[in-house]
C-alpha positions in Angstrom: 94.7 131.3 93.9 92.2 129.3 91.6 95.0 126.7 90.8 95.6 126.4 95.3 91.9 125.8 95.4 91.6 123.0 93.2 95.1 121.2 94.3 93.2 121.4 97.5 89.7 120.0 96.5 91.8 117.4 94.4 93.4 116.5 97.6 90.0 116.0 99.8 88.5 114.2 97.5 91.0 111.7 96.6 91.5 111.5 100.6 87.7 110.8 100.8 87.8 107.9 98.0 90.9 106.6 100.0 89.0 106.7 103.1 85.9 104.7 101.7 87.7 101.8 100.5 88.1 98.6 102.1 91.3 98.3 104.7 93.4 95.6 104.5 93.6 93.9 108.0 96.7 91.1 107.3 98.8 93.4 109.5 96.2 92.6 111.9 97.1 95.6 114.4 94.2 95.6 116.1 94.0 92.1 116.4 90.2 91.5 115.4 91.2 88.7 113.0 92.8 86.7 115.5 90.3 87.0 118.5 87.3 86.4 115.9 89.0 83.3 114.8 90.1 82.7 118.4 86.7 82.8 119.6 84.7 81.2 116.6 87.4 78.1 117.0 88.1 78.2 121.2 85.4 75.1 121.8 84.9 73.2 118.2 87.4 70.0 117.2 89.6 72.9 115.7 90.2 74.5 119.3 94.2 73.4 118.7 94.2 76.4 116.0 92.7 78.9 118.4 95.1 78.2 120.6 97.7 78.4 118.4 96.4 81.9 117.2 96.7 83.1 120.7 100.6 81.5 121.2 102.9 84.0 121.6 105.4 81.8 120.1 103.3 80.5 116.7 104.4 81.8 113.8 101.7 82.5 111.4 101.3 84.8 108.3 98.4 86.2 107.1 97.4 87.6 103.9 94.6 89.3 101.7 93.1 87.1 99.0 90.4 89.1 97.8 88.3 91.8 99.2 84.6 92.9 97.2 81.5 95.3 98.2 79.3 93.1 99.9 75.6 93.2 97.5 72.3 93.8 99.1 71.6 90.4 99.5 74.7 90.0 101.9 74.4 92.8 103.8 70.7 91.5 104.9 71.7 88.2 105.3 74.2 89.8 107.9 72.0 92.6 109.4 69.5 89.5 110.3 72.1 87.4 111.6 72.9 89.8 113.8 69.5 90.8 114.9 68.9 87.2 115.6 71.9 86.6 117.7 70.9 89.1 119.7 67.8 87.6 120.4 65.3 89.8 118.1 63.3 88.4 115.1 62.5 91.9 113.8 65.2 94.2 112.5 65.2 97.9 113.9 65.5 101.0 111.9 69.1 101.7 113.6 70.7 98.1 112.7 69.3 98.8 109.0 70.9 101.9 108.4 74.4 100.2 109.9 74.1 97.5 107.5 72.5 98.8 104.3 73.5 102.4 103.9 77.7 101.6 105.0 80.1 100.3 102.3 80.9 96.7 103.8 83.6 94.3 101.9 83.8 91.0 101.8 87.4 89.8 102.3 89.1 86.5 102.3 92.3 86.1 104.3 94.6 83.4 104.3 96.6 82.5 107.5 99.1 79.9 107.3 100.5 78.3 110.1 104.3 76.7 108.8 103.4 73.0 107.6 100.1 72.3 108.5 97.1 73.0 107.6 96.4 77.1 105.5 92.9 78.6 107.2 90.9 81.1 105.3 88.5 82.9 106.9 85.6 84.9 105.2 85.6 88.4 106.9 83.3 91.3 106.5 84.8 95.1 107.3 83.8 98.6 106.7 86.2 101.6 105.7 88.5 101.7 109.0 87.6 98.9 111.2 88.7 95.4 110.1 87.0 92.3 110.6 83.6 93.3 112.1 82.0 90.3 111.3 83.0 86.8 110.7 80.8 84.5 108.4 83.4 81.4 107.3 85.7 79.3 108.4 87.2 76.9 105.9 90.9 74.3 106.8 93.0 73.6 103.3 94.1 70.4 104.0 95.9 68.8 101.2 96.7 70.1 97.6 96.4 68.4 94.0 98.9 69.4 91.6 97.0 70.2 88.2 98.2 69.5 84.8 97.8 72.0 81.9 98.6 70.6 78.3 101.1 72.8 76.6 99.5 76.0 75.6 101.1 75.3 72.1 98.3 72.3 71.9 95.4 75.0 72.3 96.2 77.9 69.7 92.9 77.3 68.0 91.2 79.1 70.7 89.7 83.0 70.4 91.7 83.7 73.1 
């Protein structure tokens, strides 16, 4: 019975770890990454991507780059933000215990749109909702290739 027990606490709490991490939205089911990006780009000199977003016959991919725990000094940059656009200067009790006692990510995305121009977008999301707030926008336009001496020229280094 003892050995049930634990197999079943072993299995809630890995379930709970699982269910406080960050998601990854490239599946994008609930389509917050494309109507954020939609909207953010609908009336800017980049509205030809937000309507190519919205297309139902663009072909795009998009992809997880990175994804961290947002500090303290993020999430109050966003909890502001967000009391500002919504037309407060001082933050409320409720908005700062949604901002600074949740686990919020930071998460890059890359969507590339087949021989133009890659977009990544800088998302924040909380464990099971994707893409609740937007911060940037940034267009890769063109690519240099690098150059890396041989690594046979740099065996003097520690590493």
């Amino acid at each position: 019975m003892l050995k049930k027990t634990l197999a079943a606490c072993a299995i809630l709490l890995s379930s709970h770890a699982i269910a406080e991490s960050a998601p990854d939205c490239s599946l994008d089911k609930d389509k917050k990454i494309i109507s954020n990006l939609f909207l953010s780009l609908e009336n800017t000199n980049h509205s030809s991507y937000a309507y190519k977003l919205i297309d139902k016959n663009s072909v795009y991919t998009i992809t997880l780059l990175s994804s961290t725990k947002a500090n303290k000094n993020e999430k109050t940059y966003l909890m502001e933000r967000r009391s500002k656009q919504n037309g407060d200067d001082k933050v409320y009790e409720p908005t700062k215990a949604q901002y600074m006692e949740t686990n919020i990510y930071k998460q890059y995305y890359k969507i590339d749109f087949p021989g133009e121009e890659s977009i990544i977008a800088e998302f924040y999301s909380i464990p099971h909702y994707c893409a609740v707030d937007l911060k940037n926008i940034y267009f890769i336009s063109s690519a240099v290739e690098g150059f890396t001496p041989s690594f046979l020229d740099n065996t003097s280094t520690p590493y």
